[in-house]
C-alpha positions in Angstrom: 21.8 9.6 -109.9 17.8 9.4 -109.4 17.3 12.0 -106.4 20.8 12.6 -105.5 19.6 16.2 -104.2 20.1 17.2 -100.5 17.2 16.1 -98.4 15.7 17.6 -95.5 15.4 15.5 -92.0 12.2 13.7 -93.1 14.4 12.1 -96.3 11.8 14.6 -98.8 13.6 16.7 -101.5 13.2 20.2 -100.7 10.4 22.1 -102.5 10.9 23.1 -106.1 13.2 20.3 -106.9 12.6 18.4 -109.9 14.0 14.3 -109.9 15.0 12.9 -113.3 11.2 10.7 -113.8 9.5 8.2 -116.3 8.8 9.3 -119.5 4.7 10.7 -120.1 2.0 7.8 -119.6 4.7 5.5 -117.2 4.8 4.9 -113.2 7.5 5.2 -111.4 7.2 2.5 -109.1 10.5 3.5 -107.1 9.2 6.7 -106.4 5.9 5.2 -105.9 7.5 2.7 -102.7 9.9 5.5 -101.7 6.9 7.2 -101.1 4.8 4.3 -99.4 8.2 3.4 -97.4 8.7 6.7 -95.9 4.1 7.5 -94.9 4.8 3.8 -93.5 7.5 5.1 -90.9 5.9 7.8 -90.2 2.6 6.3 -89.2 4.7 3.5 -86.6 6.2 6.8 -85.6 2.8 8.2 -84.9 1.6 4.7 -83.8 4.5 4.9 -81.0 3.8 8.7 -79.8 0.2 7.2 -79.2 0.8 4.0 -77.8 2.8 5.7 -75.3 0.3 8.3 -74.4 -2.3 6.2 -74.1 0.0 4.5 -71.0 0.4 7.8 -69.6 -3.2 7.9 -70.0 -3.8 4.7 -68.4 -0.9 4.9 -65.4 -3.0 8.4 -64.8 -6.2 6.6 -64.3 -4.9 3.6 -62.2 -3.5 6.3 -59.9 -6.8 8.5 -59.6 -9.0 5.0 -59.8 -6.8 4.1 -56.6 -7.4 7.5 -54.5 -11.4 7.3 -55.4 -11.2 3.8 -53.6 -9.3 4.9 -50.7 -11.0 8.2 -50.2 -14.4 6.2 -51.0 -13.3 3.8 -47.9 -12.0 6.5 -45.6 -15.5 8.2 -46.2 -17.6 5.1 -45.4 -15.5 4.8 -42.2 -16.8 8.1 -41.4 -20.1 7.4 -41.8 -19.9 4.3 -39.8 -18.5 6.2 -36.6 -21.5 8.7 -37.6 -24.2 6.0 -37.2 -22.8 4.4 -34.7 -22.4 7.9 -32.3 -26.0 8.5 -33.4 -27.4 5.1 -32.6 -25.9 5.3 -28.8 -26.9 8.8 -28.2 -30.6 7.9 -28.9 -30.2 4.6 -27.2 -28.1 6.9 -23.9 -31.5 9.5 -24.2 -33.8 6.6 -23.9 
C-alpha cells in the first residue's frame, strides 16, 4: 500500500523513508493534497494557539485598563480633598 510505513505523531513518514511514487515527469497529486491537508491542520492549529492568546491578551488588558480607571479616580479624589484643604486654609488665614 502507498505509504503504509509507520508514522510519527504529526502523520509524516519518518526521515529516510522512501513511498512507492509516480513515474519521472508525473505529479503525484495524492501526495500533493496529503501534503496541503496536513500544513492546513496545522495552521487552524496555530490559528487556535493564537486566537486564544490573543484573549489572554485581551482579558489581561481589560483587567489593568480597569485598575488605571479606578486608581485614576481614587487619585483625582485626592486631589480634590487637596484643593479643597488648601482653599479653606487660605480663606481661615485671611
Amino acid at each position: 500500500a502507498l505509504g503504509s510505513g509507520t508514522r510519527d505523531r504529526c502523520g509524516a513518514l519518518p526521515a529516510g523513508r522512501v513511498m512507492n511514487g509516480p513515474a519521472d515527469g508525473e505529479v503525484d497529486y495524492k501526495k500533493k493534497y496529503r501534503n496541503l491537508k496536513r500544513k492546513l491542520k496545522f495552521l487552524i492549529y496555530e490559528h487556535e494557539c493564537f486566537q486564544e492568546e490573543l484573549r489572554k491578551a485581551q482579558r489581561k488588558l481589560l483587567k489593568v485598563s480597569r485598575d488605571k480607571s479606578f486608581l485614576l479616580d481614587r487619585l483625582l479624589q485626592y486631589e480634590n480633598v487637596d484643593e479643597d484643604s488648601s482653599d479653606s486654609d487660605a480663606t481661615a488665614s485671611s
